[in-house]
TORKOL-4160 file (C-alpha; in steps of 0.2 Angstrom, whole numbers, padded with zeros to 4 digits, m for minus):
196
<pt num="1" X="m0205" Y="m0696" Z="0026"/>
<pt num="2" X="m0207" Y="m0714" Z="0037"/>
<pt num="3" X="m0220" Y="m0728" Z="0035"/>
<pt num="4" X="m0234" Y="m0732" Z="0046"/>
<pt num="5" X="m0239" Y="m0751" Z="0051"/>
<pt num="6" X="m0257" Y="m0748" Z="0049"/>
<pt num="7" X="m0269" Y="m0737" Z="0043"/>
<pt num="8" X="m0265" Y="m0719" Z="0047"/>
<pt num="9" X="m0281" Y="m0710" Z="0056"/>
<pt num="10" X="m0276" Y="m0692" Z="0057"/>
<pt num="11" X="m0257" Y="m0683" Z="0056"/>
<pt num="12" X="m0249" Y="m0667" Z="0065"/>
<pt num="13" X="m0231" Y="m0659" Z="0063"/>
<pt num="14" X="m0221" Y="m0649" Z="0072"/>
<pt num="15" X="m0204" Y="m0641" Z="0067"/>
<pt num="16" X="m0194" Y="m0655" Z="0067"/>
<pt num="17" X="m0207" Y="m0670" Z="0067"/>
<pt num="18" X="m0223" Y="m0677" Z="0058"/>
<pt num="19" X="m0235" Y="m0686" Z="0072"/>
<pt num="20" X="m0248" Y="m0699" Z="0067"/>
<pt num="21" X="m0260" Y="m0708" Z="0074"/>
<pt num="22" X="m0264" Y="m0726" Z="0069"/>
<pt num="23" X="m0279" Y="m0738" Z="0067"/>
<pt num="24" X="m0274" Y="m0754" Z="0076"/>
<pt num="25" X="m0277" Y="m0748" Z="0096"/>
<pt num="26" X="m0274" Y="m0729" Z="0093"/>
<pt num="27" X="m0254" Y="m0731" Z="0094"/>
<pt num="28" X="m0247" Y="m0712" Z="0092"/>
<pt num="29" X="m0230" Y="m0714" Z="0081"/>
<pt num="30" X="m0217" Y="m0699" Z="0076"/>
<pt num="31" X="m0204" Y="m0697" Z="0062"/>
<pt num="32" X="m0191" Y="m0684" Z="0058"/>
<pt num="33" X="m0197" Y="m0672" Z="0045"/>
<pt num="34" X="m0180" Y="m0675" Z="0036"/>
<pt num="35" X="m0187" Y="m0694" Z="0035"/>
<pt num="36" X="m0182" Y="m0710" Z="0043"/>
<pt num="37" X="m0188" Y="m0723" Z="0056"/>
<pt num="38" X="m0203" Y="m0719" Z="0065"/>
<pt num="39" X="m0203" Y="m0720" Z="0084"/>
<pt num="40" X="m0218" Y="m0726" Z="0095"/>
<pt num="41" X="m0225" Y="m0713" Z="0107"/>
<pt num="42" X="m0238" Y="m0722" Z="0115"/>
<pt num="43" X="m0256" Y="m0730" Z="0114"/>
<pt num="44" X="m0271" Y="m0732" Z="0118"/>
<pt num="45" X="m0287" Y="m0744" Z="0118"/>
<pt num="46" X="m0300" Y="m0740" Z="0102"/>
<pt num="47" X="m0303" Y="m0732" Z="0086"/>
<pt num="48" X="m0295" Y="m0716" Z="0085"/>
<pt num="49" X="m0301" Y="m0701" Z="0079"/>
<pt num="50" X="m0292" Y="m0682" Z="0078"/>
<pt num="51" X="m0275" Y="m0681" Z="0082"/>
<pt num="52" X="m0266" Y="m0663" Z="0086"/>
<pt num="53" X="m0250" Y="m0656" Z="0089"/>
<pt num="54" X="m0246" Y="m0640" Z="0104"/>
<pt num="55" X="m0236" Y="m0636" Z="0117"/>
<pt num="56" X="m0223" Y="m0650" Z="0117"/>
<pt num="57" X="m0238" Y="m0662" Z="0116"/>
<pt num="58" X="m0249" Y="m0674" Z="0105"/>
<pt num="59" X="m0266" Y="m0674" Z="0106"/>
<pt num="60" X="m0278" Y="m0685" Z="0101"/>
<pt num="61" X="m0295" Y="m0692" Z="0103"/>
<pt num="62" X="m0298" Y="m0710" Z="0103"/>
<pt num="63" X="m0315" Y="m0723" Z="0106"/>
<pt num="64" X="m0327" Y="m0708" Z="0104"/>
<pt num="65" X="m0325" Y="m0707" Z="0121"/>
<pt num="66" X="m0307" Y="m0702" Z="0128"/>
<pt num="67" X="m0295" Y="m0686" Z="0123"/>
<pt num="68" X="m0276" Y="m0693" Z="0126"/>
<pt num="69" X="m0260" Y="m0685" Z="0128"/>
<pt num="70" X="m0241" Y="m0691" Z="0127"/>
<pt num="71" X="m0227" Y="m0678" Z="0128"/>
<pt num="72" X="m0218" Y="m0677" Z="0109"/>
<pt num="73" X="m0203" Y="m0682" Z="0114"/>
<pt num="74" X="m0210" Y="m0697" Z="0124"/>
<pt num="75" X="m0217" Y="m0702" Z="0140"/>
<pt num="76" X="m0231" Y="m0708" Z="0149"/>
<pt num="77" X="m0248" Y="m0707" Z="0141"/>
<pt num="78" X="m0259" Y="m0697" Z="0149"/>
<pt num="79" X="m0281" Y="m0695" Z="0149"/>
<pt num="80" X="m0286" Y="m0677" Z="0147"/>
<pt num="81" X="m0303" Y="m0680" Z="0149"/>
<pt num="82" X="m0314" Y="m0694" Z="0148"/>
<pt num="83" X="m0334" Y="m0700" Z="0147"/>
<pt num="84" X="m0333" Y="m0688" Z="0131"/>
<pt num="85" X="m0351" Y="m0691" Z="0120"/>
<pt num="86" X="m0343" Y="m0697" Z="0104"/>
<pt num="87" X="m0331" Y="m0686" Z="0101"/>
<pt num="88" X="m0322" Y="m0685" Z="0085"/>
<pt num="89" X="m0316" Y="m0668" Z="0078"/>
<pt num="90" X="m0302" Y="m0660" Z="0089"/>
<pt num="91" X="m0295" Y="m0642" Z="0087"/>
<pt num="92" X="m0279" Y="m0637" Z="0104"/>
<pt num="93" X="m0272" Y="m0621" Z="0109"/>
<pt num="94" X="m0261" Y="m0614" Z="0122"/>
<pt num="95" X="m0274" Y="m0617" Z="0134"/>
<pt num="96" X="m0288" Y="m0630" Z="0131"/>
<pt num="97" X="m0293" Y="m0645" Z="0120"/>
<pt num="98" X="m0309" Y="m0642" Z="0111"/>
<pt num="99" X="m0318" Y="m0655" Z="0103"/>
<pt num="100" X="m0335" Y="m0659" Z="0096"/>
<pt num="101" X="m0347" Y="m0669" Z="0106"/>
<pt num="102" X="m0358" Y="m0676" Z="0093"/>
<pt num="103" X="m0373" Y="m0688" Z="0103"/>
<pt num="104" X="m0373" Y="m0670" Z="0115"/>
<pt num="105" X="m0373" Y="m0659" Z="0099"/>
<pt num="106" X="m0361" Y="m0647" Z="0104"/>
<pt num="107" X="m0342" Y="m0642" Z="0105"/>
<pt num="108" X="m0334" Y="m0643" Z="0122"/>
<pt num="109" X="m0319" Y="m0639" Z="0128"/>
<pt num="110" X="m0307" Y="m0646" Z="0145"/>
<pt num="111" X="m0289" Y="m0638" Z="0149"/>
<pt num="112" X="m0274" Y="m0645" Z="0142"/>
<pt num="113" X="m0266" Y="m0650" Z="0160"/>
<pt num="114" X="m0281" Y="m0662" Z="0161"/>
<pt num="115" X="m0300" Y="m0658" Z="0172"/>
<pt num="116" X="m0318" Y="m0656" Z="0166"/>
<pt num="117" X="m0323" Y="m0654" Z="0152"/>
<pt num="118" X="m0336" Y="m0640" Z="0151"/>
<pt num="119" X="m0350" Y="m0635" Z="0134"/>
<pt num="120" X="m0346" Y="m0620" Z="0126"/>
<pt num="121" X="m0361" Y="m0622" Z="0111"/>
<pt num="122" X="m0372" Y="m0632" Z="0101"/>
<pt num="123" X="m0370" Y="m0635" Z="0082"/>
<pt num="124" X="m0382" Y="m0639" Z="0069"/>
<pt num="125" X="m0378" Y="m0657" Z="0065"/>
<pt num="126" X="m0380" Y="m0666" Z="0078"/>
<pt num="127" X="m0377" Y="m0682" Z="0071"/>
<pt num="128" X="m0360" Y="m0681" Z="0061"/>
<pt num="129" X="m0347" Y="m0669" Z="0063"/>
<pt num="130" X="m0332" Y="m0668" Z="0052"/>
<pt num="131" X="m0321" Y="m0656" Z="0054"/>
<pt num="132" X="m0314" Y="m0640" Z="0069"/>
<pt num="133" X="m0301" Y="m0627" Z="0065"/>
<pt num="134" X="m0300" Y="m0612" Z="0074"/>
<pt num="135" X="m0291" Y="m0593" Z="0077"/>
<pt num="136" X="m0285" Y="m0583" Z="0090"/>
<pt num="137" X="m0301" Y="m0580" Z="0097"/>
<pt num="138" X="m0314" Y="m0593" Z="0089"/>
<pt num="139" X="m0320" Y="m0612" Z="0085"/>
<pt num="140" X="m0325" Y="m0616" Z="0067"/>
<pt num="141" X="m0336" Y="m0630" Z="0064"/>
<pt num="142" X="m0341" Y="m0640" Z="0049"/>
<pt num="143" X="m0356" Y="m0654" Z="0047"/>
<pt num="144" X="m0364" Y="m0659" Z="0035"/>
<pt num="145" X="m0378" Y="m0648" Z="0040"/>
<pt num="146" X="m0370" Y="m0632" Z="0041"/>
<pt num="147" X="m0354" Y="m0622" Z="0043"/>
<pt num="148" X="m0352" Y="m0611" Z="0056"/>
<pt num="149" X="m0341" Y="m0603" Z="0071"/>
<pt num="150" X="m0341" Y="m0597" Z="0091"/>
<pt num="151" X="m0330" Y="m0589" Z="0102"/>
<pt num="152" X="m0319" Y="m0600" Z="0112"/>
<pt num="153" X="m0328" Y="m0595" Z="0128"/>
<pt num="154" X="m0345" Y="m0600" Z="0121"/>
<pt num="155" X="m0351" Y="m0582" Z="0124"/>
<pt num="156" X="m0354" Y="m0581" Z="0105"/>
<pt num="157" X="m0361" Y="m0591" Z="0091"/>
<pt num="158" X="m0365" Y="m0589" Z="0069"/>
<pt num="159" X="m0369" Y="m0601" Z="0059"/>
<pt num="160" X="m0360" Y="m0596" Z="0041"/>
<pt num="161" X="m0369" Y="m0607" Z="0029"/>
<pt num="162" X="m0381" Y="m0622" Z="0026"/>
<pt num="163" X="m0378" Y="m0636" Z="0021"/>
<pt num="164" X="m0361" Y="m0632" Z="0015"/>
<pt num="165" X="m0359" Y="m0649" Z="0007"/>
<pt num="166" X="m0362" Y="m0656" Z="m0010"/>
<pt num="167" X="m0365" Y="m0674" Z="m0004"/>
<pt num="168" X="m0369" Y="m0674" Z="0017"/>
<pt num="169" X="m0361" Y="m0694" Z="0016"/>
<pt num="170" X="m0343" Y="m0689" Z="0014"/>
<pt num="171" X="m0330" Y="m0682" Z="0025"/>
<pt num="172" X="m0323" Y="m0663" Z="0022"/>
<pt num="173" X="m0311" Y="m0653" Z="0030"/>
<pt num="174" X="m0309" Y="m0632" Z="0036"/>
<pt num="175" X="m0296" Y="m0624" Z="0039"/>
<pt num="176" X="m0296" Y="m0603" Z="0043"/>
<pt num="177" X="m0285" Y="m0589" Z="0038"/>
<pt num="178" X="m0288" Y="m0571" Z="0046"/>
<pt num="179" X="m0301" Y="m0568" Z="0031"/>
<pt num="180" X="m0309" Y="m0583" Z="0026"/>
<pt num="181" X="m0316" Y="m0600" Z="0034"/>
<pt num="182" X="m0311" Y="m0617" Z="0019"/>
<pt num="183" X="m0318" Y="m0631" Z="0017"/>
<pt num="184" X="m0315" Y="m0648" Z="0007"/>
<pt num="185" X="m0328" Y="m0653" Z="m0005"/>
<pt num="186" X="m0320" Y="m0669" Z="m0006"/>
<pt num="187" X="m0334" Y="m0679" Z="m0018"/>
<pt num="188" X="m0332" Y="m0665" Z="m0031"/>
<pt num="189" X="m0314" Y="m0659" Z="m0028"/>
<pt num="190" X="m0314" Y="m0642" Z="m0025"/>
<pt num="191" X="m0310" Y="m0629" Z="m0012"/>
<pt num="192" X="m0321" Y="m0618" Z="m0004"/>
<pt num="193" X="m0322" Y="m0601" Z="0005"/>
<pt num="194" X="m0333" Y="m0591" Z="0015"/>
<pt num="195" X="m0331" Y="m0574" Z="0023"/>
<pt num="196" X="m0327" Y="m0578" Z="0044"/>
């Protein structure tokens, strides 16, 4: 579709646009699904991590420590939440950002418009977390150390298997449907599922 001028952390779409985040200072670009030129959005200061697209904005965290966010058509960048405890995975609804706090071992979540961000559960894991999807009413979370899910409200938690992983050192993903909770065996090539 377009080409990036560095390496390309995490990607988004929308209906008309494909969103990515890049690793030079955690620049933010956009390109028309139909291809062509990308167009700069806005940056920021650091590694990035998880980038996500909703609501007419892009998300994304950057320096383990800050949540962004820049309208899609453009604008002004703008800090959801910041002092964040290395916060890498990222999951957005209508309503609030949710993200996983790794040195805090836990998910957290703060609202979109910006504001506190509050725990809603700890995770088995602790040290590395690697992916967040989520439904209408739950957070799905994957580490090396276990797969598992809460309810956005942190009023409930399950952890859905142990140490999903065939190799704990490298990266996976999850994605959710309304059956099943998948995740990326990336070192062996498969895709897995487990009852939600």
């Amino acid at each position: 579709v377009s080409l990036a001028n560095f390496y390309v952390t995490s990607i988004g779409v929308d209906s008309t646009h494909v969103y990515w985040v890049e690793e030079d200072f955690g620049t933010v670009r956009k390109a028309p699904l139909a291809g062509g030129a990308p167009t700069l959005l806005g940056s920021g200061n650091g590694r990035p991590f998880d980038l996500r697209v909703s609501g007419g904005s892009v998300y994304w965290l950057l320096g383990l420590d800050s949540l962004l966010r820049v309208p899609t058509a453009g604008g002004t960048v703008a800090t959801v939440a910041g002092s964040l405890q290395a916060a890498e995975a990222l999951t957005v609804d209508a309503g609030y950002a949710y993200f996983t706090e790794s040195d805090a071992a836990r998910v957290s979540r703060v609202p979109v418009a910006g504001g506190e961000a509050t725990s809603i559960g700890g995770i088995t894991g602790g040290q590395a977390w690697y992916a967040l999807a989520q439904d209408a009413g739950r957070i799905f979370w994957l580490t090396p150390l276990g797969l598992g899910s809460m309810a956005k409200d942190g009023t409930s938690s399950a952890t859905i298997l142990g140490a999903p992983l065939s190799d704990a050192g490298v990266r996976g993903s999850i994605a959710v449907d309304d059956a099943y909770v998948y995740w990326a065996e990336t070192l062996i090539g498969a895709i897995k599922r487990a009852p939600k």
